[in-house]
N, C-alpha and C positions, 0 to 999 in steps of 0.2 A: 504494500500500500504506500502511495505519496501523496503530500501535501500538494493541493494549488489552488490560488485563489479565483476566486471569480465575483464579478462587479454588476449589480443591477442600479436600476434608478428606481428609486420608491416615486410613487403617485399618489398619496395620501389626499384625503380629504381635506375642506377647509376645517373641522373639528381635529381630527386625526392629525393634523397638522400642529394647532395649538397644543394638542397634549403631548405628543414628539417635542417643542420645542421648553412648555413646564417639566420633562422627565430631565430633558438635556441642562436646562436649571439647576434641580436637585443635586446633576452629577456635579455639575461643576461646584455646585455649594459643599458636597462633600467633598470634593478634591481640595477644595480650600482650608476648612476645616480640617484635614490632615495634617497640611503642610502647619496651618496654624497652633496645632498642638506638637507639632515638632518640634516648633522653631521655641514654642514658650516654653517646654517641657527643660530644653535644653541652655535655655536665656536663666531660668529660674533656680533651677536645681542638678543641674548640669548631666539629666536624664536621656538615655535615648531611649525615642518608643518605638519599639517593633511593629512591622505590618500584622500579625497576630493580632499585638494586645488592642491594635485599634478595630482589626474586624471582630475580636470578641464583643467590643463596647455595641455594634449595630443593635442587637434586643433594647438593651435601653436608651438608642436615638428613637428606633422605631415607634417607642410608647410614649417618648415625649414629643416629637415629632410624626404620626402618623398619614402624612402624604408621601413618605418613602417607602412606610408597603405597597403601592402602587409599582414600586420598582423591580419589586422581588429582591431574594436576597444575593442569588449570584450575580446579578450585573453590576450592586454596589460592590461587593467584594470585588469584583474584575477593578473596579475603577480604583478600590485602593490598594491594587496588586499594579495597577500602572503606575501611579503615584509613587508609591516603592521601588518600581524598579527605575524611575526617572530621579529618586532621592539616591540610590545605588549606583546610577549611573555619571549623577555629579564626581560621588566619594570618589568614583572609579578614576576617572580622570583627571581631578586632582592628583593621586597619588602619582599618575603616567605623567604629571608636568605639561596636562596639553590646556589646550584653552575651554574654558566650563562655566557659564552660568548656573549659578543656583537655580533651584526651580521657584518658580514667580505665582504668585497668584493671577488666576486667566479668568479674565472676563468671560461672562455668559457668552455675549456674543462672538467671543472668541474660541472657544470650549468647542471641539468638535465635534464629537458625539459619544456615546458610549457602549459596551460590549455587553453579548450576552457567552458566557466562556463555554456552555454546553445546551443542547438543545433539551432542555426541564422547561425552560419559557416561552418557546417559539416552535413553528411548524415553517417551514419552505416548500412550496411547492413547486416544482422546478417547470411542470409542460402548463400548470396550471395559473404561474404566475401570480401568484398571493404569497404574503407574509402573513403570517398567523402568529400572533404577540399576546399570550394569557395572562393578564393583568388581573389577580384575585382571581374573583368568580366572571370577571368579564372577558371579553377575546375582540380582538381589534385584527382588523383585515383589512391590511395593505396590497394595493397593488404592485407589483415590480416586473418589470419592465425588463428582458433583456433573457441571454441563457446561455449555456456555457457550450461546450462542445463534448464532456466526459460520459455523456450519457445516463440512462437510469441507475447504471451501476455507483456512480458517484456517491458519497455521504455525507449531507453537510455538515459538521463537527463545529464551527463557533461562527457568530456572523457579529459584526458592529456593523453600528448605524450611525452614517456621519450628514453633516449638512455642511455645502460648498455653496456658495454663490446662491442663498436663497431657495438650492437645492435639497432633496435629500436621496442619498444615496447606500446601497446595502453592499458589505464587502462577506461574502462567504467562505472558508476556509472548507475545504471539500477533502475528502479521504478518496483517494482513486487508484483502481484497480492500476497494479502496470501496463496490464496489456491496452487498457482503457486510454493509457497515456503515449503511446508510442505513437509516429510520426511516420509520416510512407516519406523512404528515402531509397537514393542512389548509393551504388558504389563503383560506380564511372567514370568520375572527377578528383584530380586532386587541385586544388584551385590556391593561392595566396590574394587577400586581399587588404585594400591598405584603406583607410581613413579618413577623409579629407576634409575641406571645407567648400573648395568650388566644385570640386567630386565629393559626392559623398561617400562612395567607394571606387574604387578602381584594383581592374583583377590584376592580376599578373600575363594577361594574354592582350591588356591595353583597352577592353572593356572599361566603361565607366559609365557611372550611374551620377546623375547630377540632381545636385540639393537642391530641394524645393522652394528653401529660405521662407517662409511660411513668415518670420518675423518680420524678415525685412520688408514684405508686402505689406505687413498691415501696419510697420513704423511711423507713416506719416499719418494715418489714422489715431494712432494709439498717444505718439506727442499732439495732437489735437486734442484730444481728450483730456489730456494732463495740463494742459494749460488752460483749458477751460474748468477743470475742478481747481487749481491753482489760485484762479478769479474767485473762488467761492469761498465763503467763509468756513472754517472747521465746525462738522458738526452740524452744518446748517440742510435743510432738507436738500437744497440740489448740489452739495457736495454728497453727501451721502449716495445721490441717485445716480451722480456721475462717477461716486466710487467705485458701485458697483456695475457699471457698464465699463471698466478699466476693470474691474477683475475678470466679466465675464468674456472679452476680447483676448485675456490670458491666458483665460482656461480654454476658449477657441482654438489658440493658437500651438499652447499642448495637446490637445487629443491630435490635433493636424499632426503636429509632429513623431508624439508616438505612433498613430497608427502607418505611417509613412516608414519607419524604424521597424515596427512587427513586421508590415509586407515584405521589407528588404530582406531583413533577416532571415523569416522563414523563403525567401526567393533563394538566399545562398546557403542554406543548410540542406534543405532536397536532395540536388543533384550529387551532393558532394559526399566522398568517402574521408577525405582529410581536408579541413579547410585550415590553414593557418593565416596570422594576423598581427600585429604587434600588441604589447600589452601598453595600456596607455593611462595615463593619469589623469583625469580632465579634474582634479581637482587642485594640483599643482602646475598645471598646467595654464587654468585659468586664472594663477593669484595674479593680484594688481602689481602693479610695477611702480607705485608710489612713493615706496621707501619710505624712509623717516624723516623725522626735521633734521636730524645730522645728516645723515644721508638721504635727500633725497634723488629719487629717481629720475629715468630719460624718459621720453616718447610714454607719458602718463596715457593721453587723449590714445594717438597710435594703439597702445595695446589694451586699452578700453573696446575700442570699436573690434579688434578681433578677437579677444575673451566674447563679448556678445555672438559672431560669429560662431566662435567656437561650441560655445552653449548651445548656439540654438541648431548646429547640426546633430546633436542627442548622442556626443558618443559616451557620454554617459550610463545611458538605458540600453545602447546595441551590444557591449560584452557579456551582461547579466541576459541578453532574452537571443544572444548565441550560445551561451553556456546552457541554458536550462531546454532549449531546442535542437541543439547538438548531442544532446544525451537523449532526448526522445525518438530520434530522429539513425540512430546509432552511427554518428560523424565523428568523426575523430577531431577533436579542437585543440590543435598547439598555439597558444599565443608566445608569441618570442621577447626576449628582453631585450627591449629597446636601449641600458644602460651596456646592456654588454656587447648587444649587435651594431649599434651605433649607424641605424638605415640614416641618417640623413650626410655621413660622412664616407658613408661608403657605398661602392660603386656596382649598382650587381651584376655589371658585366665580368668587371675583372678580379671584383671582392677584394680590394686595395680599400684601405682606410687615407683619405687623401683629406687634408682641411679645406672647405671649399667654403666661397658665401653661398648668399641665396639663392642667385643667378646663377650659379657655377653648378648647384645640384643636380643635376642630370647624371645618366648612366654614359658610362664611357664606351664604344665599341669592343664589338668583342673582338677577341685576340683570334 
């Protein structure tokens, strides 16, 4: 059996709506209250409190607070097992010396939504397209929108329910058979391909697939729109209205992008018996070039404008959905080290490591 996720879009009613966004409330008010008896626990008496000793205390919020039996008890628990491992997750990374935010108090409206960890409170219907949410003695029937490809054999095992953009959306974690999960492939090809920005791949036989740029199309849209919320006042109804027409042009502009990234990917995992590829950092890759006030940096603007590039050709999402389609698919994936292969200095005609600039990058004749 393997894990994998699958995404509907909830339809809720205008009732069903309000009460999805009072549960999403609660959560967040008990995420607070976590974090705020942490933080006093350990100001006052220099206590730490377990994720335990705070899901024992739920019986006595419930009876003093009884609009959270409405919630049931495992999706509160789930919320203060997130809350704990986002308090574990700071400690973690201090100790590593990396960079770490405390965990903050989040606004309701910022709170994304909350989990149900096992199906005790919910029902999915996968051909039938309903969420079934048993609230006490009552039962709430959501529509959802959308279906996966694993078949009846699938199991769904936890689902959260998050709200995007005035949306609401259902993310399912499904138990699936192997056989359920494998991928109709070749073993015909063996193919290298590389990365790019004006290609967004390109094979090793001089094939290239060219990037759609999906952002830069709708850049002069999108700086219109920010200058126009810019004119408004914070907070004011048509800053708000033009907030959210500048998120929902973002989230536009990501599913373009992802699902443009799935086609490619599943396009070159198919055919192929061994695909290889470089291993690529796009996270160091894309840091700023600012430097510090002692040292500050060259060509700030310059490598501003190509980090945006670089983002928005997605080679962030295409290793992770070659890795988990490569293995479905039974391809053989070698990504190569780019610190020790050194492809931008060396030549793959004659595999000489030569210093060259930019312009000079080309392959040299072969011998």
């Amino acid at each position: 059996m393997q894990r994998r996720k699958a995404t509907f879009k909830l339809d809720p009613s205008a009732a069903q709506g309000v009460r999805l966004e009072a549960w999403t409330q609660l959560h967040c008010e008990m995420y607070k209250a976590a974090l705020e008896e942490r933080i006093d626990a350990w100001r006052e008496v220099r206590k730490s409190v377990s994720s335990y000793e705070q899901q024992n205390a739920l019986p006595q919020i419930k009876s003093d607070r009884p609009e959270f039996i409405a919630l049931g008890s495992h999706t509160v628990q789930q919320t203060l097992r997130s809350f704990d491992r986002a308090f574990a997750s700071f400690f973690r990374r201090v100790k590593a010396r990396q960079t770490s935010d405390f965990p903050r108090f989040k606004f309701a409206k910022r709170f994304s939504g909350f989990a149900y960890p096992d199906p005790a409170d919910w029902t999915l219907m996968q051909h039938g397209g309903t969420l079934r949410i048993r609230s006490g003695e009552a039962t709430m029937s959501i529509r959802a929108r959308g279906k996966h490809r694993f078949g009846l054999d699938a199991k769904p095992n936890d689902i959260t329910i998050t709200r995007k953009n005035g949306a609401w959306f259902l993310s399912v974690t499904l138990r699936v058979p192997d056989e359920a999960c494998a991928r109709s492939g070749s073993d015909c090809l063996r193919r290298g391909v590389d990365f790019g920005i004006n290609g967004r791949t390109t094979f090793d036989d001089g094939q290239t697939v060219e990037n759609p740029r999906w952002l830069r199309v709708e850049l002069l849209k999108l700086a219109a729109l920010q200058r126009q919320r810019a004119r408004r006042r914070r907070g004011s109804l048509r800053f708000n209205r033009l907030d959210q027409r500048v998120a929902r042009l973002h989230e536009r502009i990501a599913n373009l992008r992802r699902d443009v990234v799935h086609q490619r990917t599943t396009e070159m995992v198919q055919p192929c018996a061994v695909l290889a590829t470089e291993e690529l950092a796009p996270r160091t890759m894309s840091r700023s070039a600012r430097g510090t006030r002692q040292e500050p940096g060259r060509h700030v603007r310059q490598k501003a404008e190509l980090t945006r590039e670089m983002l928005s050709a997605g080679f962030g999402m295409a290793h992770p959905m070659l890795a988990y389609k490569a293995e479905e698919a039974g391809t053989r994936l070698h990504l190569s080290d780019t610190r020790q292969l050194k492809p931008s200095q060396r030549c793959a005609a004659c595999w000489e490591i030569v210093p060259k600039t930019i312009k000079d990058r080309v392959a040299c004749p072969s011998p």
